[in-house]
N, C-alpha and C positions, 0 to 999 in steps of 0.2 A: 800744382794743386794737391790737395789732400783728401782722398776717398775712401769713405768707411760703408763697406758691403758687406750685407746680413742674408747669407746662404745656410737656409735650413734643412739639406737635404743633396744626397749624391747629382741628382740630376742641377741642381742650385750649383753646388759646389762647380759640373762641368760650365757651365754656361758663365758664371759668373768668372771664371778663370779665363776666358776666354775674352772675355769684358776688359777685363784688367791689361790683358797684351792689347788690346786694342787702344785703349787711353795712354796708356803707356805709350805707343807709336805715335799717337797723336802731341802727347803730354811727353816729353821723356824727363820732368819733372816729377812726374806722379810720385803722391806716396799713397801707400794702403796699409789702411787696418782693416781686420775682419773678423767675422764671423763665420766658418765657413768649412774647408776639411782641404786634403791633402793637393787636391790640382789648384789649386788660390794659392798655397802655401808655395807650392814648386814656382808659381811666377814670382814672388819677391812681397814681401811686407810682411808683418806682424798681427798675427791671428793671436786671437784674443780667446775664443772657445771655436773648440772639433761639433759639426753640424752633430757627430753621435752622441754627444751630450745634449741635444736640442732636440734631435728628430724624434717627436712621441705623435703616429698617427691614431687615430681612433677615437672614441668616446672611454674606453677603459682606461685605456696607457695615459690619455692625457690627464684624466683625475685623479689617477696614483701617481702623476709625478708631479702634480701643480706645486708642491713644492721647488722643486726644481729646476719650473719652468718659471716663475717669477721671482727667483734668483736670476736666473739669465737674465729674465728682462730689467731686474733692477741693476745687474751688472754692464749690461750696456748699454742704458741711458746716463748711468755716470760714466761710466768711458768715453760716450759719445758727449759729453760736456767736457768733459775734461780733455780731451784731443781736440776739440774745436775742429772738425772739416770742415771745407769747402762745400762736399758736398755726401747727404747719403745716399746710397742704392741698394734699395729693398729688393732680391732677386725670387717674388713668386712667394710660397708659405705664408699667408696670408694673413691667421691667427698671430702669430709670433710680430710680425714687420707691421704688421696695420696698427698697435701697439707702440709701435716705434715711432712711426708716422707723426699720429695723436701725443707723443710727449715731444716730437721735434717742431708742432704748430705751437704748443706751448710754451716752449723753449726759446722761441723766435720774438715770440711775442715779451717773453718775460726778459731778453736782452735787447730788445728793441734794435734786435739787425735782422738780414735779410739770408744768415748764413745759418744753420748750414739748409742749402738748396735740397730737395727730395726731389729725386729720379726714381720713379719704381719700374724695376725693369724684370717683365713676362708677367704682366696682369695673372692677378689669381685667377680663375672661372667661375666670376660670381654672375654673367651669362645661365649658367646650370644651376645655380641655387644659390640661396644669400644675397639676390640683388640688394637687398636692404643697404648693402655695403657700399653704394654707390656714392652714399652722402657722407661717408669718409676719405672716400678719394679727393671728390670734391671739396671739401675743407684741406686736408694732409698734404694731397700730393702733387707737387706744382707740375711735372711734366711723368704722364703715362707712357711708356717706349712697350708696345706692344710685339706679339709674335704669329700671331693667325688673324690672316687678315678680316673675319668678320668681326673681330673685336672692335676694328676701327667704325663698322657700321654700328653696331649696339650702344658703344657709349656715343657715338657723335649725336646721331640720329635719334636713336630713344632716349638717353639722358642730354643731350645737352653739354657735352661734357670732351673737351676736344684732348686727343689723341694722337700718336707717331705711332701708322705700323715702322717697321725698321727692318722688318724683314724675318725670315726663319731661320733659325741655329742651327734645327736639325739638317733643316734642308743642308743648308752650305755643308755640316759635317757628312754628308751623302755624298754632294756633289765632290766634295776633295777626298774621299774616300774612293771616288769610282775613278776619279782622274791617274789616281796612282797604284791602284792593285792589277796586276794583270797575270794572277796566278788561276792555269789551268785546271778546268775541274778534277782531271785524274790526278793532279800532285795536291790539292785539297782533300782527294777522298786519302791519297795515299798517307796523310800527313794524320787524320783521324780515324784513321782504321774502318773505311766506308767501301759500298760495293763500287767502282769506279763504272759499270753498267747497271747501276740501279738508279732515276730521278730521285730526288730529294725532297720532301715536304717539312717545312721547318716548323717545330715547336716553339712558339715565344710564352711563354707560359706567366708573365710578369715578374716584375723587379722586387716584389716583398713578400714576405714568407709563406704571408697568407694564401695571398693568391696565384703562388704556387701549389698548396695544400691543396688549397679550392680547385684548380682551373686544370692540373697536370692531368691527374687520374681521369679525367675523362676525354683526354686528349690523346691519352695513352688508350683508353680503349679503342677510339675510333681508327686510331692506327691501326687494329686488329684487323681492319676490315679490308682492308686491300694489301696485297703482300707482292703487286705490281710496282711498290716506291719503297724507298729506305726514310725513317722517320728519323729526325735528328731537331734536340733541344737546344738551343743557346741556353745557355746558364747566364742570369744575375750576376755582376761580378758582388756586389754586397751576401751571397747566399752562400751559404759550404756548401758542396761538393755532394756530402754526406746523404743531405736532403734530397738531390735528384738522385743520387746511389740507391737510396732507398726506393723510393719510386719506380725505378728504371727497374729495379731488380725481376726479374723471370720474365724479363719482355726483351724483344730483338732491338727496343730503341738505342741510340746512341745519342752523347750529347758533345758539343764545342765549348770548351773555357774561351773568352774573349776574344770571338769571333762571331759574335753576330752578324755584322757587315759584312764577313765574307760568306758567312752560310748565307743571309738573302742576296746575294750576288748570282749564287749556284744555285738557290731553291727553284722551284718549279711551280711550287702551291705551297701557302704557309695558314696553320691555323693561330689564331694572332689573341691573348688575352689583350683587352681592350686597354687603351693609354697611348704613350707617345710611338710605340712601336704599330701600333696602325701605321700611325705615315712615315714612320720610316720604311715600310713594308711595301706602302705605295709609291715614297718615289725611289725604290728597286724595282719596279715593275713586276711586282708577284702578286697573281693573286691571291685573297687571304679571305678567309673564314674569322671572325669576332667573335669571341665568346667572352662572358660573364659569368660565374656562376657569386648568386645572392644569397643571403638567407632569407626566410620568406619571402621566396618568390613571389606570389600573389599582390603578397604588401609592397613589394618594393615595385614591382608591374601598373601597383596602384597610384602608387609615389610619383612617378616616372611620368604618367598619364594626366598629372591632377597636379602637383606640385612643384617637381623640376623644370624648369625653363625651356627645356632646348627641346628638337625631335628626335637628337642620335646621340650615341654615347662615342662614338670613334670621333677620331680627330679627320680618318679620311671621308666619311662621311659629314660630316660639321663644314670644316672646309668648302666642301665640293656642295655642301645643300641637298644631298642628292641619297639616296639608297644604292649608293657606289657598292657595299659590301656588307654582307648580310651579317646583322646582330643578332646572337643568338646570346641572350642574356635573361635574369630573372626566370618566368617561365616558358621561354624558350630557350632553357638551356636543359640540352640533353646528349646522351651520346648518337642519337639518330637522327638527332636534326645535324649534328657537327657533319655523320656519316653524308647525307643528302649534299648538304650545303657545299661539303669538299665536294664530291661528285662533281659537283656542278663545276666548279671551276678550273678541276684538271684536265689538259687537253684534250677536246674535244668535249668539252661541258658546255651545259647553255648558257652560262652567265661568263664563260671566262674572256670572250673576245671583245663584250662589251663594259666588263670591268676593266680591260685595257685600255679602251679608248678613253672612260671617266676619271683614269687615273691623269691624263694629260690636261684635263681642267683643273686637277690637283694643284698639278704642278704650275700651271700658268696665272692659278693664284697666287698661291706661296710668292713668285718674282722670284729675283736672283740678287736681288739686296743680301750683301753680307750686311746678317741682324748687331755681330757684336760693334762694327765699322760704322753704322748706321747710328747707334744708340751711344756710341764716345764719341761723334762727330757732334751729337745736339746735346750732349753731358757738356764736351768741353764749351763749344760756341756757348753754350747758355750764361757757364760762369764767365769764362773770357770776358761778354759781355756787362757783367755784374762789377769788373775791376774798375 
């Protein structure tokens, strides 16, 4: 079969790479074109554009580069006609791919076949905002392969609109990450220049520039406040160096190059900016503090209350349904509430023994579905079935 996957973004690129060995074992025919960046690239096929020429987040970056970006888009709905696949899979970025979608309905139509097939695989989050988007799924995209399981309640239940969870990527990258490290905390600290008798509370400060700018310096204060733990950053691997250099400068923190996974393995309490690193934080068993910091707090507190969809901004909160881990974001984000809120959950705090137990509902939702096995098993069946 022949698979054309449109990854707009590092975390696209990991998943969807993952995707591809998966079809492959299934398929060892498979071919791939892509759209996508370097882990797509290392399992085998022909990448067409690097997600860094694609990835414009924001309201500013996107209108300075609309030129740009509908070059892309016209560069790969003629690609995508002129490759003829089997099948597309849109991996998440939801502007760019939904796009793609709407010219592959058209497409279908205007060749009067049934090929190429749409798998969208990791639903955007139009749950949180944009449901309007739901009446393009339902036109575009013939099978949804979701990744948190209450996705499969929102669209079945409130739209109407039938869905494949398949299980969690993160998850499973936890799970075989915990299966195979069994390096001791004192050759960890030895190896990062850490007190090997001081606990750890890990810094996730997030994956893009901003919210590093935003979220570090007040994470870095609160560190100030207990000098009973050693603070330590995972670093972005898309970020330089430079950027936490700077920040770290005249403070005792320390940071890890591409070790996240093993800093929450060793941490103790992690303060978490809000995104996929919540649950990865939770199924390490740490507990974590969430922060956000917004601009206009007030407006966006207002925003949050009145117009986004959901009641929590974390993914382990979402999941779990539950106020598992306190969101201090918009206007509660501050360095005294982060101060409080850690309290709380380093040993002997009053929330940390029952944020352990709610992380086990976490995880009993998540399942144990390998997501990529799951979503090339009803990729391939589906076409199989089409010959």
């Amino acid at each position: 079969m022949k698979y054309y996957i449109i990854a707009g973004e590092a975390s696209g690129d990991l998943h969807a790479s993952r995707l591809m060995r998966s079809l492959r074992a299934i398929d060892p025919q498979a071919e791939f074109r892509f759209f996508g960046g370097d882990k797509m690239k290392a399992v085998g096929g022909e990448m067409v554009r690097h997600y860094r020429d694609t990835a414009f987040m924001g309201f500013l970056p996107v209108i300075t580069h609309l030129p740009t970006i509908f070059r892309n888009l016209s560069l790969c709905k003629r690609d995508i006609a002129r490759w003829q696949p089997d099948a597309v899979i849109p991996v998440d970025y939801a502007g760019f791919n939904l796009e793609i979608c709407s010219f592959l309905t058209s497409l279908r139509k205007k060749m009067r076949t049934p090929s190429p097939h749409t798998f969208y695989y990791i639903s955007p989050k139009i749950w949180a905002w944009k449901e309007w988007r739901i009446k393009n799924f339902k036109r575009d995209v013939e099978e949804m392969l979701c990744i948190l399981p209450f996705e499969k309640t929102f669209f079945e239940e409130k739209h109407r609109y039938p869905v494949h969870y398949v299980g969690n990527p993160t998850a499973e990258e936890v799970r075989a990450f915990k299966a195979q490290y069994d390096i001791p905390f004192s050759d960890f600290c030895a190896s990062n220049s850490l007190h090997p008798s001081k606990p750890v509370v890990a810094l996730l400060a997030g994956s893009r520039r901003h919210e590093i700018d935003d979220n570090l310096p007040a994470m870095l204060q609160a560190a100030a406040h207990n000098a009973d733990y050693q603070y330590v950053v995972a670093c972005a691997p898309s970020i330089d160096l430079s950027i936490y250099e700077r920040h770290l400068a005249g403070t005792q923190v320390r940071y890890v190059e591409n070790q996240t996974y093993a800093l929450l393995h060793h941490a103790t309490a992690a303060i978490v900016t809000s995104g996929t690193a919540t649950l990865e934080t939770a199924l390490f068993g740490v507990p974590q503090v969430v922060c956000y910091k917004t601009v206009l707090p007030k407006v966006y507190r207002w925003a949050f209350n009145h117009i986004i969809k959901c009641r929590y901004i974390s993914l382990v909160n979402l999941i779990a349904d539950n106020n598992v881990a306190e969101e201090l974001f918009a206007d509660r984000f501050s360095v005294s509430n982060i101060v409080s809120a850690l309290n709380a959950i380093l040993p002997g705090g009053k929330r940390r023994e029952q944020m352990l137990r709610d992380y086990k509902t976490v995880g009993e939702r998540i399942g144990s579905t390998s997501a990529p096995d799951e979503a090339a098993r009803i990729i391939f069946g589906r076409l199989s079935r089409q010959e």
